[in-house]
Wavefront OBJ file of the C-alpha trace (Angstrom):
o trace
v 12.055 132.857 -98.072
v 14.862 134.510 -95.715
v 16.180 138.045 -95.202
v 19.113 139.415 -96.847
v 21.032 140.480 -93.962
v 22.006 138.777 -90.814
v 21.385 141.048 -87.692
v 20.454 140.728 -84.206
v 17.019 141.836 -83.033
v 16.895 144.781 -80.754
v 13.383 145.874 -80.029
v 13.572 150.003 -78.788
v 10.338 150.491 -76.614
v 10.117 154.111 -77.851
v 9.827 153.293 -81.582
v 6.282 151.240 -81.054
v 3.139 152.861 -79.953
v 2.182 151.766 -76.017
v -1.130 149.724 -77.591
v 1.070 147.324 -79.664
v -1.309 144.585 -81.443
v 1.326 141.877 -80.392
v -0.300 142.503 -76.718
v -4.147 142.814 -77.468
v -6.238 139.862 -76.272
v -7.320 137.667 -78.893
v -9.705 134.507 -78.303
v -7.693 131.689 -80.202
v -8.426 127.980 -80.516
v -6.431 125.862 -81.998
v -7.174 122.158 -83.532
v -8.247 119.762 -80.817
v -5.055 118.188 -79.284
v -2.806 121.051 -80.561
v -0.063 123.402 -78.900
v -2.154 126.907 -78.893
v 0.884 129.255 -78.841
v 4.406 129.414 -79.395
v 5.709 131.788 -76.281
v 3.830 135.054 -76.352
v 1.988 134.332 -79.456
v -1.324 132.562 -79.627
v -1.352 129.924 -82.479
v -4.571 129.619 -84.537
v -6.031 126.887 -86.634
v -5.153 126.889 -89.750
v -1.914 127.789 -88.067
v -0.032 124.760 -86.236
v 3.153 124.213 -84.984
v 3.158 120.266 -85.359
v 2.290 117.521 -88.211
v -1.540 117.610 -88.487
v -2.075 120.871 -86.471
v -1.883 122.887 -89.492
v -3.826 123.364 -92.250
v -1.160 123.008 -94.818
v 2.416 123.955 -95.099
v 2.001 127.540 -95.514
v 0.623 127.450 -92.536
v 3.134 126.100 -90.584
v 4.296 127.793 -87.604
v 7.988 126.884 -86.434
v 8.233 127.357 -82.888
v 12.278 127.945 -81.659
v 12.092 127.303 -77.744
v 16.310 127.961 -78.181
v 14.450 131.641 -77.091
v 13.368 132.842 -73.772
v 10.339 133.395 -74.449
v 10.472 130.777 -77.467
v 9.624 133.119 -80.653
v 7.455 132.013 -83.271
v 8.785 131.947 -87.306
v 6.641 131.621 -90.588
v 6.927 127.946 -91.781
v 11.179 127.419 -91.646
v 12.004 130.925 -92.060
v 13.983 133.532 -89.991
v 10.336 135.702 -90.148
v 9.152 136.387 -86.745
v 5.679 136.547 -86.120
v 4.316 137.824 -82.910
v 0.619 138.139 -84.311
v -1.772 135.723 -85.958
v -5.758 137.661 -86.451
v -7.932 135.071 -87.344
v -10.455 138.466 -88.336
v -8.389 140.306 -90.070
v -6.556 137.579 -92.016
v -3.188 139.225 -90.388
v 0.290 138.674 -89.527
v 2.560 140.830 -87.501
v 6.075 139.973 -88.771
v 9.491 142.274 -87.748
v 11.241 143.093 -90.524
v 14.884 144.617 -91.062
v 15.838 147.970 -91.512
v 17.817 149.646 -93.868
v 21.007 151.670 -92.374
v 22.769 153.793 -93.861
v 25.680 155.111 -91.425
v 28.653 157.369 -92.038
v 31.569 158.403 -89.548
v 31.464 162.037 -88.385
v 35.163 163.329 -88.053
v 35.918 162.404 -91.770
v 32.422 161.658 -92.965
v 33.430 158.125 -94.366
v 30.577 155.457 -94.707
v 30.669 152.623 -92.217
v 27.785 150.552 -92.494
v 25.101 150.287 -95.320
v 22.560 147.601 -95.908
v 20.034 146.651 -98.251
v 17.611 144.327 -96.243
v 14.766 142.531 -98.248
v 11.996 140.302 -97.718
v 10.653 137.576 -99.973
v 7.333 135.765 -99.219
v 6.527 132.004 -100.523
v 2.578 132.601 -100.304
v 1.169 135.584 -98.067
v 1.404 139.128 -99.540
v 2.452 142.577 -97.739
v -0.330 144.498 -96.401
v -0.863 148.051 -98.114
v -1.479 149.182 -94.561
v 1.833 149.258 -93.569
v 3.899 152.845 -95.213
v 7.399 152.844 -96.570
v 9.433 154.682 -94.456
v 12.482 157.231 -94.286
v 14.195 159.082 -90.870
v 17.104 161.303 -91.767
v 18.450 164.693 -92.902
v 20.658 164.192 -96.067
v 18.112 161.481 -96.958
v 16.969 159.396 -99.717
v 15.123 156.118 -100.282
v 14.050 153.356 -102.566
v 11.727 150.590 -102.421
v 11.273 148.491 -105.353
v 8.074 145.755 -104.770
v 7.479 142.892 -107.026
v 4.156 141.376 -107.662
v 3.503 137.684 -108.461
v 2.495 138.377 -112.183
v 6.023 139.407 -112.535
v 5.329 143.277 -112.555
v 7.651 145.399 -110.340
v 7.461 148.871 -109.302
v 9.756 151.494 -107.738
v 8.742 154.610 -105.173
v 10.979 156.569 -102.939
v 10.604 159.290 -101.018
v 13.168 162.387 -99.987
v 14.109 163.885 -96.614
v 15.999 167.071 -96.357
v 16.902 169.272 -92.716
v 19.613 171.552 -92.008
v 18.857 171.879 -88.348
v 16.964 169.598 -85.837
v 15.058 172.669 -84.890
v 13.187 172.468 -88.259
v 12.212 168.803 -87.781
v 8.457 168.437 -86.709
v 7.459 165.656 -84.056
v 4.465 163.689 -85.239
v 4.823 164.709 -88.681
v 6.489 162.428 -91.961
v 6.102 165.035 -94.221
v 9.439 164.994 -95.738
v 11.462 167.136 -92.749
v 13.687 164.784 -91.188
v 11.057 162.213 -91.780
v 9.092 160.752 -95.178
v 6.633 158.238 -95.808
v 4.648 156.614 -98.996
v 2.258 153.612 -99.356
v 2.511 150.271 -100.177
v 0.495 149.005 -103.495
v -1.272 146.503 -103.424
v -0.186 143.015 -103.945
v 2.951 143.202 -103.038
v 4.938 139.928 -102.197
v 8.233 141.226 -102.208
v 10.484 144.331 -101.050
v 14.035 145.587 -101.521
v 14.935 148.930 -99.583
v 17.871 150.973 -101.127
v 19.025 154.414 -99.049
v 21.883 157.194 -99.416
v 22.515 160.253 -99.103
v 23.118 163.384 -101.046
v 26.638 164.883 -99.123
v 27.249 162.050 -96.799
v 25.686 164.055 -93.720
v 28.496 166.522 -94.147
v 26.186 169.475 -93.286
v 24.065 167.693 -90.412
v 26.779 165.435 -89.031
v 25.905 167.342 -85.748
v 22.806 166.246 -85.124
v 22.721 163.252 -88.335
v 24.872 160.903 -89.044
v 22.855 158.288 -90.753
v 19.446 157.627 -92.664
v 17.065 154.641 -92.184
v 14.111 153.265 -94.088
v 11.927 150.268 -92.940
v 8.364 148.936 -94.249
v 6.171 149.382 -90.754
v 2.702 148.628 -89.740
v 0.750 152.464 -90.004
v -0.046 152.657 -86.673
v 3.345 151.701 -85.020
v 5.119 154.809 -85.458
v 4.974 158.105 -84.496
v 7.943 160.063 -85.439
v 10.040 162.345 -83.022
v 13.404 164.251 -84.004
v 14.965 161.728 -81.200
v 14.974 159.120 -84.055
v 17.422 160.799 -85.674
v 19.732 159.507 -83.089
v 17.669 156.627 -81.762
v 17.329 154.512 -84.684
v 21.106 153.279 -84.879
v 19.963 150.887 -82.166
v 16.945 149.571 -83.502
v 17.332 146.179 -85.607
v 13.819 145.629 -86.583
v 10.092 146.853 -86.413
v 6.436 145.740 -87.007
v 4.571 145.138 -90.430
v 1.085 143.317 -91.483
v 1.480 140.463 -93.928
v -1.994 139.670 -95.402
v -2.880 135.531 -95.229
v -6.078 133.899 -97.494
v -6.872 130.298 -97.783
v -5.379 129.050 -100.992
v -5.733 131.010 -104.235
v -9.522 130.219 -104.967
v -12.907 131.936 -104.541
v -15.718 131.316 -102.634
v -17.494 130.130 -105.181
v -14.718 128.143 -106.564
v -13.922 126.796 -103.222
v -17.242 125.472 -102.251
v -17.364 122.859 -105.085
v -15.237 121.017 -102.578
v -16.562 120.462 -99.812
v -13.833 118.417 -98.381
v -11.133 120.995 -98.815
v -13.204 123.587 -98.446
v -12.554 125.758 -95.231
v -15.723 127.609 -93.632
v -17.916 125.228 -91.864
v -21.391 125.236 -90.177
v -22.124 128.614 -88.598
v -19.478 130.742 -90.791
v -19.250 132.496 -94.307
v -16.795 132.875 -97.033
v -14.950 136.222 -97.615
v -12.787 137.634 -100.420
v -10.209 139.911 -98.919
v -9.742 142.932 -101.907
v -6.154 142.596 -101.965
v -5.069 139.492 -102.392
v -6.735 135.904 -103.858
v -8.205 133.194 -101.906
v -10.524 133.731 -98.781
v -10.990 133.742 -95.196
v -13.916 132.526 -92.775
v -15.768 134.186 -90.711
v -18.001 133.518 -87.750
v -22.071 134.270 -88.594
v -23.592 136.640 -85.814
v -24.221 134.970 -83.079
v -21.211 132.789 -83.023
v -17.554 133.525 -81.341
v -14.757 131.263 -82.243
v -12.798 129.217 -84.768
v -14.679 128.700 -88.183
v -11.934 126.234 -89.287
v -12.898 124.023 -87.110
v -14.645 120.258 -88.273
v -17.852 121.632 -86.248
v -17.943 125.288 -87.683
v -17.949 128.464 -85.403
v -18.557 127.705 -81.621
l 1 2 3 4 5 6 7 8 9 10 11 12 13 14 15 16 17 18 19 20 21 22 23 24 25 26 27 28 29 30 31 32 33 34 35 36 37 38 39 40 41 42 43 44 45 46 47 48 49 50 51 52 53 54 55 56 57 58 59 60 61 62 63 64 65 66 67 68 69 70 71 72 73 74 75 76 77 78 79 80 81 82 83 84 85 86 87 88 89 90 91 92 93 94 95 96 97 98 99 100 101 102 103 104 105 106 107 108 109 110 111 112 113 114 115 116 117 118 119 120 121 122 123 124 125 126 127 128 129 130 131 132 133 134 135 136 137 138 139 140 141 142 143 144 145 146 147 148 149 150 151 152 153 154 155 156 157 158 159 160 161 162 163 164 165 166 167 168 169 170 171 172 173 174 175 176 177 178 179 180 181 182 183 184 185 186 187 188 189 190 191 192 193 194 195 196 197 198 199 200 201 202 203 204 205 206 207 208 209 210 211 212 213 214 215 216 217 218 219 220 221 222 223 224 225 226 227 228 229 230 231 232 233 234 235 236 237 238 239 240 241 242 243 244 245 246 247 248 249 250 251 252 253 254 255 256 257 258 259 260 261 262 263 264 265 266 267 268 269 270 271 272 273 274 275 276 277 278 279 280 281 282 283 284 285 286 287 288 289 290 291 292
């Protein structure tokens, strides 16, 4: 499980909507006796950061205090997460994106990447939209599935001046977008360009594509420009409890998850389940006493 690239994070406050989810309060309790965040993030049961805090390995949180604020990563990885929902059965990870720079005066590439991401267990929320910002622009994202079935999709953006480039829109001028299937558990980004930027290197000199959470971006022609600096963004990874049903999964009561005072759901897009609190009841259901 690991990225493809090695890159610094740099987090550009203009790319993210003001309301990001990584700052909502959440009410989070973790396993009696158990570290309850990793720096900003709260850390949910079945989410630990320590032996017996967790509900299993996939679970595991590994908290690097080498950071100020110490940042929180998926079980050993190098994925951040800054958001655990108990409710929605959500991550927030940041995720690489794809650069594909050229040189103005001679028009000669200088950096290109193709940054991917590869999950053990959890799969890709098909909330999040594939992404492309540029004006001699196209882009490639090929998903795998766990039954060994891949797919490809792409999307094209096209501008000759930034004056034709609508803010707030991704409609394909200077900015393109497409969903993700559902499923998903793995992503490679591929992006180029059709004459190197030669007839936008005025205002263009590069394209970018990234996998991002829907509601964290709202395109604006100063991304054109902007986006050279920005490392990283937001997307949802979707969590269950193991692979079973509900039904399946209350034949055992011993492994089985939802306590007293919470039900068993089956997320559409992905196996296994999640618990949630009955009405009435506000707090943990993977706790030994149920919701309280």
């Amino acid at each position: 499980m690991g990225f493809h690239v090695r890159l610094v994070q740099f987090t550009l406050a203009l790319v993210l909507s003001s309301t990001s989810t990584a700052n909502r309060t959440t009410t989070v309790i973790a396993k009696p006796g158990c570290p309850n965040s990793c720096g900003n993030v709260s850390i949910p049961y079945p989410f630990g950061t320590t032996k017996g805090c967790y509900l299993n390995e996939q679970f595991l949180i590994t908290c690097n205090s080498s950071f100020t604020p110490p940042k929180a990563f998926l079980t050993n990885s190098t994925i951040n997460v800054t958001e655990i929902s108990l409710l929605r059965g959500q991550l927030q990870i940041w995720q690489f994106i794809a650069r594909d720079l050229y040189r103005q005066r001679d028009h000669v590439q200088v950096y290109n990447n193709e940054p991917w991401l590869s999950l053990s267990k959890f799969i890709i929320s098909d909330t999040n939209k594939f992404t492309a910002v540029g004006c001699d622009t196209y882009a490639i994202v090929t998903f795998d599935r766990r039954n060994e079935n891949y797919s490809m999709t792409g999307c094209m953006s096209i501008c000759n001046s930034i004056d034709n480039v609508d803010n707030g829109s991704c409609s394909g001028v200077g900015c393109c977008q497409t969903r993700i299937p559902k499923g998903v558990w793995s992503i490679t980004m591929d992006l180029s360009s059709y004459y190197n930027y030669a007839k936008v290197s005025d205002f263009n000199s590069g394209s970018y594509a990234f996998v991002i959470q829907e509601n964290e971006f709202n395109f604006t022609s100063n991304y054109l420009r902007e986006l050279q600096n920005v490392q990283k963004l937001p997307l949802l990874v979707d969590w269950t409890i193991g692979n079973e049903t509900c039904e399946m999964a209350q034949m055992n009561f011993t492994s089985y998850a939802c306590k007293n005072n919470s039900k068993c759901y089956e997320p559409s897009t992905t196996s296994g389940y999640l618990c949630h609190c009955l009405a009435g009841y506000d707090g943990n259901p993977y706790l030994i006493n149920g919701c309280q």
